[in-house]
C-alpha positions as CSV (number, residue, x, y, z in Angstrom):
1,X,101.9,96.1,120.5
2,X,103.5,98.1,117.6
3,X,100.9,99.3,114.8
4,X,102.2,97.1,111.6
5,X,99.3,97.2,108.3
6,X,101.1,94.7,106.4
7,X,103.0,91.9,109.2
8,X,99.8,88.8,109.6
9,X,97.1,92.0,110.6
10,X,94.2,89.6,110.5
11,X,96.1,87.0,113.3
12,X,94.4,86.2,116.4
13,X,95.4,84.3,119.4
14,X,93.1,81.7,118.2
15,X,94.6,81.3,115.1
16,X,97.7,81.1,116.4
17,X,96.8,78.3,118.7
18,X,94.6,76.7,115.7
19,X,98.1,77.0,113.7
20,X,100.4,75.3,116.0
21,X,97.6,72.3,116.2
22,X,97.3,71.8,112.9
23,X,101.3,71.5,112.7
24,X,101.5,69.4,115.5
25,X,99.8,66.6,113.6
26,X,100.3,65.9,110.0
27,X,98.2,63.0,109.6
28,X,95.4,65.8,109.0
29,X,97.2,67.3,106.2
30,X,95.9,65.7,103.6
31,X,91.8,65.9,105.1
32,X,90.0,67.4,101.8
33,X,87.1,67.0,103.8
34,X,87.1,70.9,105.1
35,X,88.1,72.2,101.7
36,X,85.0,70.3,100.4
37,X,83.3,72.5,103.5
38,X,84.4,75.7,102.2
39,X,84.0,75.6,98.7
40,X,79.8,75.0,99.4
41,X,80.2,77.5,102.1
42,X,81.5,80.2,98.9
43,X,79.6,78.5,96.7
44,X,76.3,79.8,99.4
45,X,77.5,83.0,100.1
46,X,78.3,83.8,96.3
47,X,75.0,82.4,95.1
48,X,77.3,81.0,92.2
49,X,80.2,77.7,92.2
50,X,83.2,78.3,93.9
51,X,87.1,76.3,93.8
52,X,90.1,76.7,95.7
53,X,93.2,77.3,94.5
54,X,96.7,77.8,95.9
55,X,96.5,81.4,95.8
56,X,95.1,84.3,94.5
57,X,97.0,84.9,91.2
58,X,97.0,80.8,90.6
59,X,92.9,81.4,90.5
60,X,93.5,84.0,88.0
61,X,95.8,82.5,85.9
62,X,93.5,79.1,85.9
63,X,90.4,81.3,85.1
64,X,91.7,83.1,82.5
65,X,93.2,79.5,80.6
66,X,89.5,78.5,80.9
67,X,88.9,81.2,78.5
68,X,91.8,79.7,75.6
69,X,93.2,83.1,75.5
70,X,96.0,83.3,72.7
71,X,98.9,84.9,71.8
72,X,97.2,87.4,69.7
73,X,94.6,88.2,72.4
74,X,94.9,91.2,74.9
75,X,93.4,91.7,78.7
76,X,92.6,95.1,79.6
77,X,93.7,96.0,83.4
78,X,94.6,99.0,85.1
79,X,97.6,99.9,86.1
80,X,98.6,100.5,90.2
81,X,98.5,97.2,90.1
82,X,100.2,94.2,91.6
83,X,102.3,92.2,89.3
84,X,101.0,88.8,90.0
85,X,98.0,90.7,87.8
86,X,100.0,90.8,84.4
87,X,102.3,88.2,85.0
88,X,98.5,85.6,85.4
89,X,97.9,86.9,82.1
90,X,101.3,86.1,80.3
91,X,101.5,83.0,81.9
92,X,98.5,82.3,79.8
93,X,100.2,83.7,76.6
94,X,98.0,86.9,76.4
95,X,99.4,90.6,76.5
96,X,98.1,93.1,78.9
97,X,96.9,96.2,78.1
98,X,96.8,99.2,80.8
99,X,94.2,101.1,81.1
100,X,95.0,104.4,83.6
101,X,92.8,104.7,87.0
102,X,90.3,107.5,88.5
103,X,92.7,108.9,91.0
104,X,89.8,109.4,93.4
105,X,89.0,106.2,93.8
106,X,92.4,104.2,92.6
107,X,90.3,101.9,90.3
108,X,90.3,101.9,86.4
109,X,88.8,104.9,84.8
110,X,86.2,103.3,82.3
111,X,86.4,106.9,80.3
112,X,89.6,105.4,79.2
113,X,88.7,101.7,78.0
114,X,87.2,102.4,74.7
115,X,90.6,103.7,73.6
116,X,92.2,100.7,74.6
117,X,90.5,97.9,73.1
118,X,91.3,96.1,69.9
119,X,90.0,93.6,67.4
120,X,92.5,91.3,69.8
121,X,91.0,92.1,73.0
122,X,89.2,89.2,75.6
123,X,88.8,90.4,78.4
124,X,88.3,93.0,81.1
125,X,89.8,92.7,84.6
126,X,88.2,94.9,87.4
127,X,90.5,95.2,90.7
128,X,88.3,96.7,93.2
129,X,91.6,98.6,94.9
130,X,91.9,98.4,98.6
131,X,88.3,97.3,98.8
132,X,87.0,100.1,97.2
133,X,84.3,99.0,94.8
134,X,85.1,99.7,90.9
135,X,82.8,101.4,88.7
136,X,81.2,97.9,88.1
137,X,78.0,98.5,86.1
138,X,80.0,100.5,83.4
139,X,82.0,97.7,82.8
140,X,79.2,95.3,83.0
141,X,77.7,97.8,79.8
142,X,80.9,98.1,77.8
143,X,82.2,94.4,78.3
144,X,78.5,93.4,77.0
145,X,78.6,96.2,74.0
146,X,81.9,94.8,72.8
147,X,81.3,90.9,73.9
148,X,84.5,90.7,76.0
149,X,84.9,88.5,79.3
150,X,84.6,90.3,82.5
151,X,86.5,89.4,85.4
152,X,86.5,90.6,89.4
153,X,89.5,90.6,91.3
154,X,88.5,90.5,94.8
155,X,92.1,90.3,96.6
156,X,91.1,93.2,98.0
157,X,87.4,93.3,98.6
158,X,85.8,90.2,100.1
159,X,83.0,91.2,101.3
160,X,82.4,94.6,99.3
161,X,79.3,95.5,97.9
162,X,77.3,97.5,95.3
163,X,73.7,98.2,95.5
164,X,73.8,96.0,98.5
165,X,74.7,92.9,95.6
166,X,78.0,91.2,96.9
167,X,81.0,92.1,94.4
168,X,81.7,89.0,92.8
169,X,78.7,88.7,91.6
170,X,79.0,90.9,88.5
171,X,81.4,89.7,86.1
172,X,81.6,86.2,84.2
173,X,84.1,84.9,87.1
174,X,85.8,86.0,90.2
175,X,88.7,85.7,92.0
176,X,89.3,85.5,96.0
177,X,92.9,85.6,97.9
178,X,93.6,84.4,101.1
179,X,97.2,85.5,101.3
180,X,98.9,86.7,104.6
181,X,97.2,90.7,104.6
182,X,94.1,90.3,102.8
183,X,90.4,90.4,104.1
184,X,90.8,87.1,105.7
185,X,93.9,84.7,105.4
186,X,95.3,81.6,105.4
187,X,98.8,82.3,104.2
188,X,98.2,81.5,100.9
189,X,95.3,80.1,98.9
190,X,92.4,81.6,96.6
191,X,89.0,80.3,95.0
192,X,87.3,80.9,91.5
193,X,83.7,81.9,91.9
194,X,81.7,81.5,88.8
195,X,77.8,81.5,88.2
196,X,79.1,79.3,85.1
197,X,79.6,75.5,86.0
198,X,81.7,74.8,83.1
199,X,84.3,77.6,84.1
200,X,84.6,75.9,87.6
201,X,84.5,72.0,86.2
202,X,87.3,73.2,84.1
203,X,89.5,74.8,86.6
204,X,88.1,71.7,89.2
205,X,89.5,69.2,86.6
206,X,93.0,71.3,86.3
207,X,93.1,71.2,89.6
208,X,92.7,67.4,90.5
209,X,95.9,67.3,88.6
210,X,98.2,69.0,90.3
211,X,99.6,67.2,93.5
212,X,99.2,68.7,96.9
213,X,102.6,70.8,98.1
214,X,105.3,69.1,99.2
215,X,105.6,69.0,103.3
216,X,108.4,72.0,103.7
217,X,105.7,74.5,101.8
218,X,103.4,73.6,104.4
219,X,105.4,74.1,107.1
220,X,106.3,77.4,106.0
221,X,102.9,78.1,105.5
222,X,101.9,76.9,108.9
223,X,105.0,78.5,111.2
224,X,103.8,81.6,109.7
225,X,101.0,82.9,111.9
226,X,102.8,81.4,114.9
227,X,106.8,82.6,114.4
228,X,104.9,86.6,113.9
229,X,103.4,86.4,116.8
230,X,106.8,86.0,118.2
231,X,107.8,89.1,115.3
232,X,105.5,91.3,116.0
233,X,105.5,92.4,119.8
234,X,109.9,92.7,118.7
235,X,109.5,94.3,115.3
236,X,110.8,97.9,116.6
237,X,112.6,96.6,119.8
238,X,115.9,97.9,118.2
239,X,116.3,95.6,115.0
240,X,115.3,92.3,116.6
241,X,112.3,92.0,115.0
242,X,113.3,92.6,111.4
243,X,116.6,90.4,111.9
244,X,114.5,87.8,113.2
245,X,112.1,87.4,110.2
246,X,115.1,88.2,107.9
247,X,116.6,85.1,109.2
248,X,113.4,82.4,109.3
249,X,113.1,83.7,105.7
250,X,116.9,82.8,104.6
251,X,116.2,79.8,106.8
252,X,113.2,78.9,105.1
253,X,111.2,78.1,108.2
254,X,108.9,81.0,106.8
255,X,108.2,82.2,103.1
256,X,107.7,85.3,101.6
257,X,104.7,86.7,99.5
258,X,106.5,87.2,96.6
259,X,108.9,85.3,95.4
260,X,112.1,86.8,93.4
261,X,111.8,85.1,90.4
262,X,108.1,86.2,90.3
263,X,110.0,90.1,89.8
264,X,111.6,88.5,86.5
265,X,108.2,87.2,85.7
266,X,109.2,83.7,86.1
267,X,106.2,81.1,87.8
268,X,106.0,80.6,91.3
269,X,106.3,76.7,92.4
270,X,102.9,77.2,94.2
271,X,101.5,77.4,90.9
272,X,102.0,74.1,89.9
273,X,99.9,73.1,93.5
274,X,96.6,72.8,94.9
275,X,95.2,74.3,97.9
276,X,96.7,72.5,100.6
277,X,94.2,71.2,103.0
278,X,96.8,71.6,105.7
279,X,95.7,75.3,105.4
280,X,91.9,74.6,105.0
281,X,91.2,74.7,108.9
282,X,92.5,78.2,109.1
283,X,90.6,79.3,106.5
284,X,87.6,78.2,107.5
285,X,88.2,79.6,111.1
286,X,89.1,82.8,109.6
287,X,85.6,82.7,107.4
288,X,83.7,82.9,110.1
289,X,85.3,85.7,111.4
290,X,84.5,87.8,107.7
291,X,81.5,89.8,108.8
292,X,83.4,90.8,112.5
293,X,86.9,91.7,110.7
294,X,84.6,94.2,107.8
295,X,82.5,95.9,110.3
296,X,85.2,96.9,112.3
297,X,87.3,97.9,109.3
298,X,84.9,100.1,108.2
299,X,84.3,101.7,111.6
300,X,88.3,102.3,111.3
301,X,87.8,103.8,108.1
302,X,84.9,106.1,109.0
303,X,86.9,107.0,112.0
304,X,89.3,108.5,109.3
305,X,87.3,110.2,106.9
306,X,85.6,112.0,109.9
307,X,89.1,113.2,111.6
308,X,90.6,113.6,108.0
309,X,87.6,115.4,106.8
310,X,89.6,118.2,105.6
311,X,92.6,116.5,104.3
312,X,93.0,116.7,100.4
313,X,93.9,113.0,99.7
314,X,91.1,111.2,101.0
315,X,89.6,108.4,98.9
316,X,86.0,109.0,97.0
317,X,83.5,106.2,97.0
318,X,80.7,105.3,94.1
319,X,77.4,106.2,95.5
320,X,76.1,103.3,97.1
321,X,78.6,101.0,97.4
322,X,80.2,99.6,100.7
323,X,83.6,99.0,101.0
324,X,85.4,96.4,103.0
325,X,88.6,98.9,103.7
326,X,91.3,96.9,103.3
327,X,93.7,99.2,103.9
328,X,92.7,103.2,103.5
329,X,94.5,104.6,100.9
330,X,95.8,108.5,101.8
331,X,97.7,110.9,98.8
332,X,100.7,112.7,100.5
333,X,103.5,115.1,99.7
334,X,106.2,113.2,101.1
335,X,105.5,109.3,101.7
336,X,108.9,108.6,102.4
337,X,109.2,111.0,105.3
338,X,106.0,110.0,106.6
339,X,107.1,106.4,106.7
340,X,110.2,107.2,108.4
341,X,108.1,109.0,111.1
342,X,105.8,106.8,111.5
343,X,108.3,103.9,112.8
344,X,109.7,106.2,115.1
345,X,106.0,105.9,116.4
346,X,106.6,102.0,116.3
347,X,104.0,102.5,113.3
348,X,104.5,100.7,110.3
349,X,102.0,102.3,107.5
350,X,101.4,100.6,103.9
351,X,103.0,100.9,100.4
352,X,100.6,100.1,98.1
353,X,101.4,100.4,95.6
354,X,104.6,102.6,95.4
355,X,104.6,101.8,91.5
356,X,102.4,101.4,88.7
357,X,103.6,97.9,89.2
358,X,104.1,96.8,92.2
359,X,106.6,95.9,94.3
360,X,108.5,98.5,93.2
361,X,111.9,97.3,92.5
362,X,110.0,94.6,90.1
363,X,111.1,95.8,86.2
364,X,107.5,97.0,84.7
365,X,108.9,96.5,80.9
366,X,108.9,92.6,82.1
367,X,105.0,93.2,82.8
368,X,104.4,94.8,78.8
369,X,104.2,98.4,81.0
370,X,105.9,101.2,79.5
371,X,106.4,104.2,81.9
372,X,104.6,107.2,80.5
373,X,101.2,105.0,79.7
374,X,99.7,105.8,83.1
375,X,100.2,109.6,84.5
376,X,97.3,108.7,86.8
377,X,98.5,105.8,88.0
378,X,102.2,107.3,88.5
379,X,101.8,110.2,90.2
380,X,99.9,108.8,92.7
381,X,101.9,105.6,93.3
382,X,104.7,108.9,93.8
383,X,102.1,109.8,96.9
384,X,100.5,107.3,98.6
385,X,100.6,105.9,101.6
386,X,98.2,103.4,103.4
387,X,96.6,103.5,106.4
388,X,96.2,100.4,108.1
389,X,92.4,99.4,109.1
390,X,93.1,95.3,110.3
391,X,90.4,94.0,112.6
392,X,92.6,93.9,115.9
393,X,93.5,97.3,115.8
394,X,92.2,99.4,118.8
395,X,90.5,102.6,119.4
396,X,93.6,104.3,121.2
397,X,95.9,102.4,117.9
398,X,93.4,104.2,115.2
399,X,93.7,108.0,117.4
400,X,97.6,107.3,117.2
401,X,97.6,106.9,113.3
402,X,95.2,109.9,113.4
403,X,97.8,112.4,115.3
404,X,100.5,111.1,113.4
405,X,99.5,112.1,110.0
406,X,97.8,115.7,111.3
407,X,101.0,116.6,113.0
408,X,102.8,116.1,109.4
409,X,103.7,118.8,107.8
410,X,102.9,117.0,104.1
């Protein structure tokens, strides 16, 4: 099996099979009973109330309305950042202001917030990049000093922890993703966790609103763990692979993660849904794999920093924090060369994020970023590459990634 960080990396033969069962009968699609299920389940594990949403960047954009932000009101986030970030907050009407990171860690650098906020400013939005855990208790002190909502964005780090206290669990809300290559996945979906019932009976409200997607969304979203299991084993037999997902794409019998018009800024049609309960049983199956999938990533990622030890671009933790790993973030000479390498290896390594707003060929003045306003954040996005760290990975698979970045010349 190739080595592919980004193609379905949390997928298991089970939830293949799990997939294909729940496609096979569609009188279940509309079941809420196992959303119900999951939402307690969060609402548990988060010591706090939790919602579903369609995705991860709907839950943002629904948390953040909760908070009647204005046109004349600004969120502070940092930039290497994905644009469904900004775009949440300019859906709402706000502006976003960029704050540059720590390159050490690739999450904001709190040095740099005082300088950034305004009499207009609401909100602060902590990412928690690839996993790694932010410097949460310095935000904690300056969104108190200066009253201003703090938010977690835990896309990346399900899981994570800080002084052995779940991230999520800082801030005045949180947001969760379940898209196709985060911590655990059912395609698409996300969840608002809040200690603050009002938040969530807002957003629950909202959200009994909005009508469930229409059955060719679901389809996609269910053909998409079973077509890659087709993808994956072909990906580097010659082009098969690539053609083949190229063409359920254009067929739309699978959809992508990003749509096109979200690079314009322009809404995606899952915003206007709720969480399908069509997806609900894989998410819940893939819950209860959580703890499994993080303890083997970070044994993959402590399998790097020990045979990396004396590479210059490793990633630096806050003391006592835990990651979950994500993805392991590595600063290079030549990313493009080592990309090109590495699928000669039938490797396929990470991007993110190869801009200060990612994808790269999205246009960052649409996002209110002007190019200049991050060095940081630019010169790594110039650099970086991503190791991948997904559960199913194998001892031989993690030694392979190994060799191929030590017999680089970057």
């Amino acid at each position: 099996m190739p080595i592919l960080t980004s193609l379905s990396p949390n997928t298991e033969p089970d939830d293949v099979r799990l997939a294909l069962r729940t496609l096979l009968r569609p009188p279940t699609w509309h079941d809420e009973s196992t959303i119900t299920n999951i939402e307690q389940h969060l609402s548990r594990k988060f010591d706090s109330s939790a919602i579903l949403t369609s995705s991860g960047r709907s839950a943002l954009f629904h948390v953040l309305k909760t908070f009647n932000l204005s046109t004349s009101d600004e969120v502070i986030i940092q930039a290497l950042t994905c644009l469904a970030v900004p775009a949440a907050i300019q859906w709402t009407g706000a502006k976003p202001v960029y704050v540059d990171i720590n390159p050490n860690t690739y999450n904001i650098d709190p040095s740099q917030i005082a300088n950034a906020i305004t009499k207009n400013t609401k909100a602060i939005i902590v990412q928690h990049t690839f996993g790694i855990p932010g410097p949460i208790e310095e935000l904690q002190e300056i969104a108190k000093k200066h009253n201003l909502i703090l938010i977690e964005d835990l896309a990346h780090s399900f899981g994570s922890t800080y002084n052995n206290k779940l991230l999520g669990t800082f801030g005045d809300a949180a947001i969760l993703s379940f898209g196709r290559d985060k911590v655990i996945s059912s395609v698409f979906g996300g969840a608002v966790i809040s200690s603050n019932k009002q938040i969530i009976q807002k957003i629950k409200t909202a959200q009994q609103q909005l009508p469930f997607p229409p059955i060719l969304w679901t389809i996609q979203q269910l053909n998409h763990p079973i077509l890659f299991s087709i993808i994956k084993p072909l990906y580097f037999v010659g082009q098969l692979g690539k053609a083949l997902l190229v063409i359920l794409q254009k067929t739309n019998l699978l959809s992508k993660a990003v749509e096109k018009k979200e690079k314009y800024n322009d809404k995606p049609g899952h915003l206007s849904y709720r969480f399908s309960p069509a997806l609900a049983p894989l998410l819940s199956h893939q819950l209860s794999k959580i703890d499994r999938y993080n303890i083997r990533r970070r044994e993959i990622a402590k399998t790097y920093l020990n045979a990396l030890s004396d590479y210059a671009g490793l990633p630096q933790t806050i003391h006592q924090t835990k990651p979950t790993w994500l993805r392991f973030p590595l600063i290079v000479n030549n990313p493009k060369k080592l990309h090109y390498q590495a699928k000669s290896k039938k490797t396929l390594l990470g991007d993110w994020y190869n801009s200060a707003i990612a994808p790269g060929d999205a246009n960052p003045y649409l996002f209110n970023y002007k190019i200049g306003a991050c060095p940081e954040a630019e010169k790594v996005s110039k650099h970086i590459i991503n190791l991948p760290t997904y559960p199913t990975m194998t001892d031989a698979q993690v030694r392979q990634v190994i060799q191929l970045i030590k017999s680089n010349d970057n």
